[in-house]
C-alpha positions, 0 to 999 in steps of 0.5 A: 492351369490358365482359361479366359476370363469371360469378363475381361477376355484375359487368361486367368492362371490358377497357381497350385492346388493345396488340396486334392479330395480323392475318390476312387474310380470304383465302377470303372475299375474292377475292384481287381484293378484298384491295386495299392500301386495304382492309388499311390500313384494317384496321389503321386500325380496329383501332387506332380500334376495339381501341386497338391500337398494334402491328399484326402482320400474318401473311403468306397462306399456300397453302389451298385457294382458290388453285386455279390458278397465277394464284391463287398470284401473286396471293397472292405479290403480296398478300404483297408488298403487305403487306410495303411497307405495313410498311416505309412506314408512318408515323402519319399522325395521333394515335391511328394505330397506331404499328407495323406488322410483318410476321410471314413466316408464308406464307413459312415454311409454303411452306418446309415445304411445299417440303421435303415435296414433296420428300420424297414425290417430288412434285417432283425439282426442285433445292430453291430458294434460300429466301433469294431474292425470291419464290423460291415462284414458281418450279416450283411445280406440284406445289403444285396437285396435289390429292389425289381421295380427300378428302370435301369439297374436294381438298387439295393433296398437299404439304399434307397427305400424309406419303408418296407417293398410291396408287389406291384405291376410294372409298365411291361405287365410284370410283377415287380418289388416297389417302395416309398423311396427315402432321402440316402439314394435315389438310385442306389449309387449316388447320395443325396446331397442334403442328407449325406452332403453336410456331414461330408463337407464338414469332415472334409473341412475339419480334415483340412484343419488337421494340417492346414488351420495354425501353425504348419505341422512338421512332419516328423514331430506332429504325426501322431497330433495330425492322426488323432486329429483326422480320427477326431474328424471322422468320429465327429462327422463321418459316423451317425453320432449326433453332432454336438450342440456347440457345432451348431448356430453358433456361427463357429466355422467347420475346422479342426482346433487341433494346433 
């Protein structure tokens, strides 16, 4: 890739990417339409078009385009999608991307979103086992439950409330849900980057330190190490576990020490 140098005025050329962090275009494309075929062929791309030998693929997250409980597992089933073209990739052919992981970013925010439920009494159901296989699905109503006073489309409450809704009149005289909005989402379908930003940095530096950090891995002979490594990575910040003590003020960079 080649721009100007505003300085200079002489091209700049960017050689190959190492890594590309892939999320997938859910909003604009129906979940129908995140097919296996199309995300394998974004990893295929953006190794032929950025050089890229690590994919890192971001697991969905709730937004506001799930809109019904069919939506939902739709999104857990792309999830799952995503995680057994991880575990079954293999280059088929030189110049194919190496490694493919999986960053459990959507687990990790539905932690969050649970325990906030919780919190402003969205839900008195007992907290889930969050160590448990699609542990998201079960008694999840209350992710649906959108709050009326927004302007341009109805979040859900888990999302961006801090405390419990109250009736209140909006502009056009009509009675409205509204609350005191927290520090997750703003408006139900980004994330707040001082919240939810450094725990997501971080995982997307130990994830490239499962490949990247050391020695090369081979392949054939560090599959499994690189697996654990990634799962390591995922258990450590992409969940609501507090992080250890010795990650932090100790100046210790954020990278995986598996090799």
């Amino acid at each position: 890739a080649k721009g100007i140098n505003k300085t200079t005025g002489l091209p700049n050329t960017v050689g190959a990417f190492d890594v590309i962090v892939l999320r997938l275009n859910h909003g604009w494309l129906t979940i129908a339409e995140l097919t296996k075929e199309r995300i394998v062929e974004a990893i295929n791309l953006s190794k032929m078009n950025l050089g890229a030998r690590t994919i890192i693929i971001s697991t969905l997250p709730l937004n506001n385009n799930v809109l019904a409980p069919s939506d939902w597992e739709g999104v857990a089933k792309i999830n799952q999608m995503v995680r057994d073209i991880a575990r079954n990739w293999v280059p088929k052919e030189p110049g194919s991307a190496e490694w493919v992981l999986v960053q459990e970013f959507g687990n990790f925010t539905n932690q969050v979103l649970r325990m906030n439920a919780e919190h402003i009494k969205l839900t008195n159901s007992s907290t889930p086992d969050f160590s448990q296989k699609e542990w998201e699905l079960g008694g999840t109503d209350f992710l649906l439950k959108r709050l009326s006073a927004a302007t341009y489309w109805y979040p859900s409450i888990a999302m961006v409330c801090a405390e419990q809704t109250f009736p209140t009149i909006n502009d056009k005289k009509k009675k409205v849900d509204e609350c005191i909005r927290n520090k997750i989402s703003r408006d139900g379908c980004h994330w707040c980057a001082d919240t939810i930003g450094p725990r997501y940095s971080a995982s997307v530096a130990c994830l490239l330190g499962c490949v990247h950090n050391g020695r090369e891995p081979s392949f054939v002979e560090d599959m499994g190490m690189v697996r654990q490594c990634e799962r390591s990575c995922n258990e450590r910040f992409m969940s609501i576990l507090p992080v250890e003590k010795k990650w932090i003020d100790n100046q210790m960079a954020l990278f995986s020490k598996s090799f």
